[in-house]
Structure formats: structure tokens, C-alpha cells
N, CA, C and O atoms as CSV, one atom per row, in Angstrom:
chain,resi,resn,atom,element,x,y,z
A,1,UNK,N,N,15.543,23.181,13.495
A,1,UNK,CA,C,15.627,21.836,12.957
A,1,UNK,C,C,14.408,21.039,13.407
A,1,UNK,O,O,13.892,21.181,14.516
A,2,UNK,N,N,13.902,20.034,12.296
A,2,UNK,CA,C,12.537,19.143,13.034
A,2,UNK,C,C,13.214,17.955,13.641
A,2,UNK,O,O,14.279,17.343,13.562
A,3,UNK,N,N,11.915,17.925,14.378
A,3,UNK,CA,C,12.467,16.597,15.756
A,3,UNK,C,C,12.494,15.433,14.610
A,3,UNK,O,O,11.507,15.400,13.875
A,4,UNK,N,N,13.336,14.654,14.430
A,4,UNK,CA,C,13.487,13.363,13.404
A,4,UNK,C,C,12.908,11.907,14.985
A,4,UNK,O,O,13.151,11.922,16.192
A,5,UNK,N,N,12.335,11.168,14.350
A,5,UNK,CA,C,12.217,10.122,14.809
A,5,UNK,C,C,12.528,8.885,14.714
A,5,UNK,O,O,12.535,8.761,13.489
A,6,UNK,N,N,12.759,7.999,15.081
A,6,UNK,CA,C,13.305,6.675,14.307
A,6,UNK,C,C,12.098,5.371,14.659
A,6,UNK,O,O,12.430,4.572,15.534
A,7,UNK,N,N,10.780,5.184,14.003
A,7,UNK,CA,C,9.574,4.303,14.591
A,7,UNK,C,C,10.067,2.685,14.047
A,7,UNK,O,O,11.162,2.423,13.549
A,8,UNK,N,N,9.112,1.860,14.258
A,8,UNK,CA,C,8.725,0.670,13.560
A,8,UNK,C,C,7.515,0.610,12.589
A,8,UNK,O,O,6.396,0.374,13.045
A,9,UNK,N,N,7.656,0.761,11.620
A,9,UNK,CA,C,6.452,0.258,10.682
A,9,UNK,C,C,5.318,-0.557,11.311
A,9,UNK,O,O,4.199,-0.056,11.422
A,10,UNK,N,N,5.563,-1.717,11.697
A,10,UNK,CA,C,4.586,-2.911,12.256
A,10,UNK,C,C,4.312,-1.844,13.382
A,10,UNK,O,O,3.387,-1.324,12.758
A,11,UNK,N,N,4.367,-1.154,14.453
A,11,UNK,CA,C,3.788,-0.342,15.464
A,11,UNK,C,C,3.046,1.054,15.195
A,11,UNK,O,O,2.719,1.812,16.108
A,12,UNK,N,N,2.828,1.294,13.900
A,12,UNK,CA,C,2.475,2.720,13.271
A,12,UNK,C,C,1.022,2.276,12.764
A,12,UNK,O,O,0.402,3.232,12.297
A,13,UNK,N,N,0.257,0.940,12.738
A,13,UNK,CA,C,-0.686,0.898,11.989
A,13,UNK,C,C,-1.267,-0.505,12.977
A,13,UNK,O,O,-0.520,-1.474,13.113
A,14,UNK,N,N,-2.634,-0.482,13.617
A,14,UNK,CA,C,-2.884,-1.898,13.579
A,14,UNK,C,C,-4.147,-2.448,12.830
A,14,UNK,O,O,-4.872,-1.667,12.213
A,15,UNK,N,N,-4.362,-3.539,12.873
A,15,UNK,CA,C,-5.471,-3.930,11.854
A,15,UNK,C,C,-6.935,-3.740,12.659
A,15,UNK,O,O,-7.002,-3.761,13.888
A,16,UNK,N,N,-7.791,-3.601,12.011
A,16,UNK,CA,C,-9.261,-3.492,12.350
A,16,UNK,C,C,-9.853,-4.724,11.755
A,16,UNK,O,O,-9.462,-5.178,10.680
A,17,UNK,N,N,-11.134,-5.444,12.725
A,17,UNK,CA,C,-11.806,-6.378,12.177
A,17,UNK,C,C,-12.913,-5.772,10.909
A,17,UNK,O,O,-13.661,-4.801,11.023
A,18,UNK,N,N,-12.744,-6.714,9.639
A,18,UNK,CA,C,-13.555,-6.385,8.708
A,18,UNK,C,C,-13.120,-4.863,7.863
A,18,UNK,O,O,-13.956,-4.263,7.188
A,19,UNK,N,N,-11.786,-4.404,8.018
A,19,UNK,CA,C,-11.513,-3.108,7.955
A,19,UNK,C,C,-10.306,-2.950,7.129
A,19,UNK,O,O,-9.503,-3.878,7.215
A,20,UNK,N,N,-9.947,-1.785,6.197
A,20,UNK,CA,C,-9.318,-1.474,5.861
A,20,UNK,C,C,-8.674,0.110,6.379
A,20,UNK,O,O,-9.323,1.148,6.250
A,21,UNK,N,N,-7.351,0.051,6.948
A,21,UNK,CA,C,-7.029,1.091,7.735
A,21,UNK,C,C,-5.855,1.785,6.409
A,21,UNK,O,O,-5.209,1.401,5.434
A,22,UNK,N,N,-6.121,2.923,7.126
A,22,UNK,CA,C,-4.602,3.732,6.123
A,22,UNK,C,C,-4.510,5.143,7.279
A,22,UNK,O,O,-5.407,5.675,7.933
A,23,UNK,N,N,-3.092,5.437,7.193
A,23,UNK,CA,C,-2.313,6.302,7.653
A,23,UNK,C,C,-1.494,7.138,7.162
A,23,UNK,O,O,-0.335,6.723,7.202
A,24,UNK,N,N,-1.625,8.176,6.701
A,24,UNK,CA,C,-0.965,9.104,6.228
A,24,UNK,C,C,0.465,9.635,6.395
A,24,UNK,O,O,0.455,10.608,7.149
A,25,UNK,N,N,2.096,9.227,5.801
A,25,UNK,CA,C,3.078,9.706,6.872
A,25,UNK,C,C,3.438,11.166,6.174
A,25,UNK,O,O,3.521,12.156,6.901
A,26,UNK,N,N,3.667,11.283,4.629
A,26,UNK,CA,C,3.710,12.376,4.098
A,26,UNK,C,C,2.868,12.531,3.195
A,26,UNK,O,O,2.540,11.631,2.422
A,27,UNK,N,N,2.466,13.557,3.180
A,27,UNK,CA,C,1.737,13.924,2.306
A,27,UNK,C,C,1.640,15.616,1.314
A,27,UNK,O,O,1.145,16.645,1.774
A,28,UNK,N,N,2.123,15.502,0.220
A,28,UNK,CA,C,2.962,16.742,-0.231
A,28,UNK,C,C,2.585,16.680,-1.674
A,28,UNK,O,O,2.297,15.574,-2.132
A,29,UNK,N,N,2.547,17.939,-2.598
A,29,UNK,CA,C,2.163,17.938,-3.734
A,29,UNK,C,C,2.208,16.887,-4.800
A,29,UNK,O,O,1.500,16.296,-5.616
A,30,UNK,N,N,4.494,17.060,-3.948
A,30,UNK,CA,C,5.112,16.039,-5.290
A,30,UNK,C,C,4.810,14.390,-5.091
A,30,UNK,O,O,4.881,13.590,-6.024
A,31,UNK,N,N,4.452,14.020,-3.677
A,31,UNK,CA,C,3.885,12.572,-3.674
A,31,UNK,C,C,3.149,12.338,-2.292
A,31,UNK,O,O,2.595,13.280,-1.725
A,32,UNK,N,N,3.155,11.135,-1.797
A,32,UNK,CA,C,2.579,10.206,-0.409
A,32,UNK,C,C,3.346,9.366,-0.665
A,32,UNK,O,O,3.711,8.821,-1.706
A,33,UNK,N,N,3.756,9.217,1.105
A,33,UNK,CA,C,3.681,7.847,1.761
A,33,UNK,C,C,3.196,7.527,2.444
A,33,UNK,O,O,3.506,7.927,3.566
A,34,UNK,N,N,1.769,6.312,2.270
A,34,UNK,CA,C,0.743,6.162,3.165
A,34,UNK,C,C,0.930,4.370,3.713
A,34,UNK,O,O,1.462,3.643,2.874
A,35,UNK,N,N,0.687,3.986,4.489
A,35,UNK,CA,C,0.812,2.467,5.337
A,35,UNK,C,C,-0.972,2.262,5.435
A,35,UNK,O,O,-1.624,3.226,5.836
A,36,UNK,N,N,-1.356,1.573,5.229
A,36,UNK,CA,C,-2.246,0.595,5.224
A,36,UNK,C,C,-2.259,-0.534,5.989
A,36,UNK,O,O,-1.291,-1.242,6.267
A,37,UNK,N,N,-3.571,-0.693,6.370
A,37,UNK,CA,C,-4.095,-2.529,6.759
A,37,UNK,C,C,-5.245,-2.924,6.357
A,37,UNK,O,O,-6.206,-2.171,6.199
A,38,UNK,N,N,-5.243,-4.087,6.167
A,38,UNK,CA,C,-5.664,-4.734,5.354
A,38,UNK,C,C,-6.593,-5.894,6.242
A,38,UNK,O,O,-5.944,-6.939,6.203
A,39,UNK,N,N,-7.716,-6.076,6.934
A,39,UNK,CA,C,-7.971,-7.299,7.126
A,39,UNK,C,C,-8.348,-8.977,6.182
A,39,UNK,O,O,-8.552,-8.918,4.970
A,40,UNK,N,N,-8.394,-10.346,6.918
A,40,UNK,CA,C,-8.372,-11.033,5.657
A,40,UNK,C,C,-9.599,-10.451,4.771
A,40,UNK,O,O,-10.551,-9.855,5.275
A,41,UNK,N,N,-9.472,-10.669,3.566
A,41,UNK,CA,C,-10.383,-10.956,2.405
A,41,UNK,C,C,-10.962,-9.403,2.366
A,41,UNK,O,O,-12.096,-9.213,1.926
A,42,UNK,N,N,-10.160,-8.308,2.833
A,42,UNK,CA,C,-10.475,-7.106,2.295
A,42,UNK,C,C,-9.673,-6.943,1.489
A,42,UNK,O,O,-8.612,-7.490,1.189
A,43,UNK,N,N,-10.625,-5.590,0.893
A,43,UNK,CA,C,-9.277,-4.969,-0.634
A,43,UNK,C,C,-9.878,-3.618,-0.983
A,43,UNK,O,O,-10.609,-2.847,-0.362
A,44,UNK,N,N,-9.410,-3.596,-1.998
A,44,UNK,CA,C,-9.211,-2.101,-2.739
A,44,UNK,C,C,-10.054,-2.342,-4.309
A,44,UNK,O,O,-9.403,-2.927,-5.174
A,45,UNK,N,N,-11.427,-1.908,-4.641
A,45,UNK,CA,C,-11.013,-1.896,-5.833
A,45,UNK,C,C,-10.826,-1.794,-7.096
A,45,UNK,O,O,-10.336,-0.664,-7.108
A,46,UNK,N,N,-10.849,-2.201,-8.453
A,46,UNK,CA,C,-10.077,-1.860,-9.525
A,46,UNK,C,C,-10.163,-0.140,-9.890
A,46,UNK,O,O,-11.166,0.481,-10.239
A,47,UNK,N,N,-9.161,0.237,-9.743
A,47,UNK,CA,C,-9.014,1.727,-10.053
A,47,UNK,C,C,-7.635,1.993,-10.939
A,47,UNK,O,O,-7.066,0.988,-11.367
A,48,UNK,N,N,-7.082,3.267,-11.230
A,48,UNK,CA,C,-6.001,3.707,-11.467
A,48,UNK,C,C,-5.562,4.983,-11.171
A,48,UNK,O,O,-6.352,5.777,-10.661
A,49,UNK,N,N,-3.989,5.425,-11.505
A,49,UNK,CA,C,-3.913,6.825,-10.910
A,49,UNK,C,C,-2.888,7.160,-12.067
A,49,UNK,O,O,-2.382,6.490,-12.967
A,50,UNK,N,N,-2.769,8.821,-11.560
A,50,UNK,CA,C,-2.070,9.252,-13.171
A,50,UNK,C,C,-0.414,9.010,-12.593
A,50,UNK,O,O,0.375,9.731,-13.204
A,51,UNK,N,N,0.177,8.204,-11.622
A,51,UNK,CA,C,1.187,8.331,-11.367
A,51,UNK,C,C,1.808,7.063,-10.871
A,51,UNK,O,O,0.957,6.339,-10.355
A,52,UNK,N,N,2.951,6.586,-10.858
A,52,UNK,CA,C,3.564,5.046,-10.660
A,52,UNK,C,C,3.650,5.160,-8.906
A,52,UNK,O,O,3.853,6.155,-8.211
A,53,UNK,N,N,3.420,3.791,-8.528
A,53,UNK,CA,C,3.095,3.871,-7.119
A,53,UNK,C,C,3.923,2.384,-6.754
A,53,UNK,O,O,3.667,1.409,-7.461
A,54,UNK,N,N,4.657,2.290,-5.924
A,54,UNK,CA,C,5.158,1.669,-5.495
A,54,UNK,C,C,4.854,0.754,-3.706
A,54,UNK,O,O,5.307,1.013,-2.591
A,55,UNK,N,N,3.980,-0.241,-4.153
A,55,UNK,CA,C,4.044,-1.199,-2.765
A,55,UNK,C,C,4.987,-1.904,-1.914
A,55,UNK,O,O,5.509,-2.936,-2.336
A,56,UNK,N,N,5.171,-1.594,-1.122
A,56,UNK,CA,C,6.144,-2.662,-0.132
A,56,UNK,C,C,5.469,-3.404,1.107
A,56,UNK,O,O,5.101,-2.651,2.009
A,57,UNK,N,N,5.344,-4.194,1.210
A,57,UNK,CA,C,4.664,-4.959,1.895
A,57,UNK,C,C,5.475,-5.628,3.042
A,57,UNK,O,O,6.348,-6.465,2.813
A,58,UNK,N,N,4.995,-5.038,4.804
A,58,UNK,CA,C,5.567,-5.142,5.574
A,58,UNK,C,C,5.280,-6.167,6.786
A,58,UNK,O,O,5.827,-6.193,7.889
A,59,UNK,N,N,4.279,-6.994,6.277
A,59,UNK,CA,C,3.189,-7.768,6.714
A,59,UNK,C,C,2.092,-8.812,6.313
A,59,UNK,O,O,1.042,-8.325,6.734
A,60,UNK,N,N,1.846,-9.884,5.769
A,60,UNK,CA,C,1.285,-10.866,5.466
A,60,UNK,C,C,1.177,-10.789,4.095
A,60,UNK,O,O,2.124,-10.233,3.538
A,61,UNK,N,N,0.377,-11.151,3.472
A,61,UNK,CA,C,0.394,-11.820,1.758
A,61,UNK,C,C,-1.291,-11.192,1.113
A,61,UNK,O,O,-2.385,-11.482,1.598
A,62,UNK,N,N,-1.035,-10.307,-0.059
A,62,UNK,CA,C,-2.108,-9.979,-0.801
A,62,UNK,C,C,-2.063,-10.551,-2.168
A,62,UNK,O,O,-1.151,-11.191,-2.692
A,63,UNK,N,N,-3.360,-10.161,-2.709
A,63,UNK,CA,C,-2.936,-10.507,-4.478
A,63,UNK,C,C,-3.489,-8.953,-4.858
A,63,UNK,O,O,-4.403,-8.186,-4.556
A,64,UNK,N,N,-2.491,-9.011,-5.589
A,64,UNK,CA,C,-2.605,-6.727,-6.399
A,64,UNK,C,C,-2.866,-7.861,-7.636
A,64,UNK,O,O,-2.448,-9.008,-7.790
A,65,UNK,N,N,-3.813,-6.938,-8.492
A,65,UNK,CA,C,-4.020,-7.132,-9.799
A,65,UNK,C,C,-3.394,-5.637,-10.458
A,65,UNK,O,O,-3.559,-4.464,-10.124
A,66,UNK,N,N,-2.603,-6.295,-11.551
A,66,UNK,CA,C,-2.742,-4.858,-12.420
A,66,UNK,C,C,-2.708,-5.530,-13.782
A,66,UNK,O,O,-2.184,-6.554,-14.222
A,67,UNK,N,N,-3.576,-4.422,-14.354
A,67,UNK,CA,C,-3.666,-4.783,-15.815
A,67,UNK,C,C,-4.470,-6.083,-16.088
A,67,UNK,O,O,-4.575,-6.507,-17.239
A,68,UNK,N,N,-5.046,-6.728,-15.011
A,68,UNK,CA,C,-5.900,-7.977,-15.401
A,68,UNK,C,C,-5.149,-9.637,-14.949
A,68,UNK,O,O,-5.574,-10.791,-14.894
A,69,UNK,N,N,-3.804,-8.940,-14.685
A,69,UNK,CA,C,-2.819,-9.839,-14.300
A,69,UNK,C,C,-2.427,-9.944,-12.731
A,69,UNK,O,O,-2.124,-8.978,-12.031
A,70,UNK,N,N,-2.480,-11.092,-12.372
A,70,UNK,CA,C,-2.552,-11.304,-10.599
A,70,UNK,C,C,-0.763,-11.757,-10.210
A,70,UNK,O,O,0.023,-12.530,-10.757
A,71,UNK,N,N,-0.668,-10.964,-9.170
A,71,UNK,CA,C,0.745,-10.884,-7.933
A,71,UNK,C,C,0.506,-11.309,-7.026
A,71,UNK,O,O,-0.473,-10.830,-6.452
A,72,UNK,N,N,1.169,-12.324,-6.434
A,72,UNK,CA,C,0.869,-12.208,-4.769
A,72,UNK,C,C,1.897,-11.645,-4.304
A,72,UNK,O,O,2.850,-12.317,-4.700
A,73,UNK,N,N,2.271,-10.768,-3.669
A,73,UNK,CA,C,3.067,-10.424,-2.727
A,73,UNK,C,C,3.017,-10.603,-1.516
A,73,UNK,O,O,1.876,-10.671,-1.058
A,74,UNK,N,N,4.368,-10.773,-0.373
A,74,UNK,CA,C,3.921,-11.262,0.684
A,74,UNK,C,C,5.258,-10.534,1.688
A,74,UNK,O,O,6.174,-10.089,0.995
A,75,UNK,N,N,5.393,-10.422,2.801
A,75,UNK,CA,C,6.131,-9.668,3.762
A,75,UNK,C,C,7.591,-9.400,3.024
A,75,UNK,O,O,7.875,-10.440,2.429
A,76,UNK,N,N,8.406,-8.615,2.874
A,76,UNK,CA,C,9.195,-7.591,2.468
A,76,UNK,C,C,10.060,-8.227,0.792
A,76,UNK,O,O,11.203,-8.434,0.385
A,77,UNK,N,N,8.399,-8.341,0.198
A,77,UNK,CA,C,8.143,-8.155,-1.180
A,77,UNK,C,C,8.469,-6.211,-1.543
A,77,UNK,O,O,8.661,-5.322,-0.714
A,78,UNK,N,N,8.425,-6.121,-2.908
A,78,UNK,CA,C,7.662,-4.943,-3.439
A,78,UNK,C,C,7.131,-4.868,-4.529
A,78,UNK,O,O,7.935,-5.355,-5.324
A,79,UNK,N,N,6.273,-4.556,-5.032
A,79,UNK,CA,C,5.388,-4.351,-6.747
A,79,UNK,C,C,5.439,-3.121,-7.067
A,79,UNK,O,O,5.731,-2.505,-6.043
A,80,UNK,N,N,5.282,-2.232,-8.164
A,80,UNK,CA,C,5.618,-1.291,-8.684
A,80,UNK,C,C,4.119,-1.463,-9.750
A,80,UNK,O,O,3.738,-2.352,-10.511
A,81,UNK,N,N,3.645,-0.337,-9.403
A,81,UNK,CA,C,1.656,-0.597,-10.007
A,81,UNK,C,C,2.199,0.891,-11.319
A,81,UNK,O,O,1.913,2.042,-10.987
A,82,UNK,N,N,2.674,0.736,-12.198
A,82,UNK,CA,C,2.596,1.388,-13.274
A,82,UNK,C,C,1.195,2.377,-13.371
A,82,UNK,O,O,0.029,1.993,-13.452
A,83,UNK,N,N,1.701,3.744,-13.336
A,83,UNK,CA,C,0.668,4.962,-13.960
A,83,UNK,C,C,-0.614,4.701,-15.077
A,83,UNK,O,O,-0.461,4.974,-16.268
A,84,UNK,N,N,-1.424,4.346,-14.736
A,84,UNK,CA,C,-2.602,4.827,-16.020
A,84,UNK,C,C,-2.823,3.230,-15.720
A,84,UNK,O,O,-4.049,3.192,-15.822
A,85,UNK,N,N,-2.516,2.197,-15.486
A,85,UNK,CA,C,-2.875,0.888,-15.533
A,85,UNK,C,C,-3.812,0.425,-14.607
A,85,UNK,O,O,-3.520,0.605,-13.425
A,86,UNK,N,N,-4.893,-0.139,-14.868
A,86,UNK,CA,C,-6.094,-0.372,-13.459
A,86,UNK,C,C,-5.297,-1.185,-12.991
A,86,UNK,O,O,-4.339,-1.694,-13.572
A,87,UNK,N,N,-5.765,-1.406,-11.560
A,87,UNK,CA,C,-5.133,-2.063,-10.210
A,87,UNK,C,C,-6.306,-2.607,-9.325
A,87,UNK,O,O,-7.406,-2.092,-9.521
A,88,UNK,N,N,-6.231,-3.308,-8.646
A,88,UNK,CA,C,-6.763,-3.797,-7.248
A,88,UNK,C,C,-5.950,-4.533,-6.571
A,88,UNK,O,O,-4.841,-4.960,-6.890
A,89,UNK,N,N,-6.753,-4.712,-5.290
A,89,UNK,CA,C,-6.129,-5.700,-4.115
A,89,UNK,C,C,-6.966,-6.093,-3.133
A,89,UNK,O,O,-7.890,-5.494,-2.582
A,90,UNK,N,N,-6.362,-7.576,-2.930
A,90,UNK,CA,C,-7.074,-7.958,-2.101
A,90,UNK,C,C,-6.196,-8.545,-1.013
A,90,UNK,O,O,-5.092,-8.900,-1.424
A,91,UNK,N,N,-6.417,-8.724,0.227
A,91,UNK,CA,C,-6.108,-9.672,1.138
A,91,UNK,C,C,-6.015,-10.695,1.557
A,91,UNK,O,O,-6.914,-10.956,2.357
A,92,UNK,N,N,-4.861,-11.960,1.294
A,92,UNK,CA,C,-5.021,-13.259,1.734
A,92,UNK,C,C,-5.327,-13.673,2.605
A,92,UNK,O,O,-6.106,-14.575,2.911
A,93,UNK,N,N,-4.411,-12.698,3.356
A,93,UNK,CA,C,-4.686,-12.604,4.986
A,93,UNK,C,C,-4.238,-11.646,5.540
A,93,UNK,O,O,-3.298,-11.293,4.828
A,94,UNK,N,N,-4.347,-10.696,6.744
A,94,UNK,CA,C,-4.026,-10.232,7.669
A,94,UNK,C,C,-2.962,-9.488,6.766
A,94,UNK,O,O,-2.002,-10.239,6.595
A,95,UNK,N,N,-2.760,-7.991,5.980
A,95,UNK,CA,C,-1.763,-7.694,5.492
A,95,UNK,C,C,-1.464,-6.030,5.620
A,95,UNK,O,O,-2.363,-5.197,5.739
A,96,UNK,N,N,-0.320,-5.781,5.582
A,96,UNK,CA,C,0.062,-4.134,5.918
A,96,UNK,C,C,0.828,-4.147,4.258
A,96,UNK,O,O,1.392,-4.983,3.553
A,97,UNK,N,N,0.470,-2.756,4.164
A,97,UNK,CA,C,1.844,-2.139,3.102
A,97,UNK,C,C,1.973,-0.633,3.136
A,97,UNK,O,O,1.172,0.228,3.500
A,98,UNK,N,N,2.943,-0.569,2.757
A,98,UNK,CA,C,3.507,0.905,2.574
A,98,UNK,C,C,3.137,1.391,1.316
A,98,UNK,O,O,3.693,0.688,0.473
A,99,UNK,N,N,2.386,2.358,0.739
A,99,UNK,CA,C,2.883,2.860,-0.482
A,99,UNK,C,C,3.194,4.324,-0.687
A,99,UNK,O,O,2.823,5.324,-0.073
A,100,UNK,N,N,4.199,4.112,-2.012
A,100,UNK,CA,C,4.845,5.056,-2.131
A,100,UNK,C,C,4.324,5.777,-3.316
A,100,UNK,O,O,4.340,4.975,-4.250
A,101,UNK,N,N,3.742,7.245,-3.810
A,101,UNK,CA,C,3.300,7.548,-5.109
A,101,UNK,C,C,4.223,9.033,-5.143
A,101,UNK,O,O,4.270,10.055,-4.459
A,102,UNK,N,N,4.975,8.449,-6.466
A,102,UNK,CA,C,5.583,9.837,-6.988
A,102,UNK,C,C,4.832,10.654,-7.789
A,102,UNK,O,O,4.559,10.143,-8.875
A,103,UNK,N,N,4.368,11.867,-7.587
A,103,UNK,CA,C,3.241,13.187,-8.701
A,103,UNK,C,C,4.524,13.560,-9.314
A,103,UNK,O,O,4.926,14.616,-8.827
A,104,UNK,N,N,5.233,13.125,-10.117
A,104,UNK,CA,C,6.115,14.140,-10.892
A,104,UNK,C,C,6.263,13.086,-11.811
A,104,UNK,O,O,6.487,11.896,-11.590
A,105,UNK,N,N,6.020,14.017,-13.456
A,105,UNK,CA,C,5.776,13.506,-14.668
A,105,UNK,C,C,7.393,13.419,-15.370
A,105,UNK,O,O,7.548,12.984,-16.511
């Protein structure tokens, strides 16, 4: 049997000045779940992926663009970034998220 753990999100990731951090927790054919940080006024950006990806945000306030259209999300929000649709993000301030991407069509 594998050793199961029980962590905190907010203790699995900390922020870097001027930096965008990411952490890998699974990582497997059929998807990822990766945690991120975000310092202010960093981001990600405009890209897309062939698969629906799901943000949860465990930590301060971003704006995700998708499709040309702006979100802010902010601590235990979630957005749902639709397959094939460009995306970005940026940082309001100081922000973590989780995301989740399912590979199965």
C-alpha cells in the first residue's frame, strides 16, 4: 500500500520575488495536478491546450482571460478554461492556484 498523506495546499508552494513558481503533484498520461505561484503582476501568456482545465484558486486574486473575455478570481473561487480556447493570466496580487487538466477526450 502507498504511504497516503494528508498536507496543506498554502504549505506545498511559496511565492518567489518577480517569479512564477509551479509544482507538480500528479502527473500521468490521463491528466495533472499542478499548484502554482504567482507573484504580483506576473502571468502566463495567451496560449491554449487540447484539453479543459480547471483552476481553483487557493490564494489571492488573478484576472484569467479566456476567449478575449476577463475573470477575476480570487481565494476559493474556481474557473473552468474550456479546451481549444486561448487563455492567459495575470496576477493582481500575490496569488496561488491549483490546476486541474483532464487528457481524456
Amino acid at each position: 500500500m502507498k504511504k497516503v498523506e494528508v498536507t496543506n495546499l498554502d504549505e506545498m508552494l511559496d511565492y518567489q520575488e518577480g517569479s512564477v513558481v509551479s509544482r507538480a503533484l500528479i502527473n500521468k498520461n490521463e491528466g495533472t495536478v499542478t499548484l502554482f505561484s504567482f507573484d504580483k503582476d506576473e502571468g502566463l501568456s495567451e496560449h491554449s491546450t487540447p484539453f479543459d482545465a480547471l483552476v481553483y484558486v487557493f490564494d489571492g486574486k488573478a484576472k484569467i482571460t479566456i476567449s478575449k473575455i476577463d475573470h477575476v478570481v480570487e481565494k476559493g473561487q474556481m474557473i473552468i478554461m474550456p479546451a481549444n480556447d486561448p487563455h492567459a493570466l495575470k496576477a493582481l496580487e500575490k496569488f496561488k492556484m491549483m490546476l486541474i487538466m483532464i487528457k481524456a477526450k
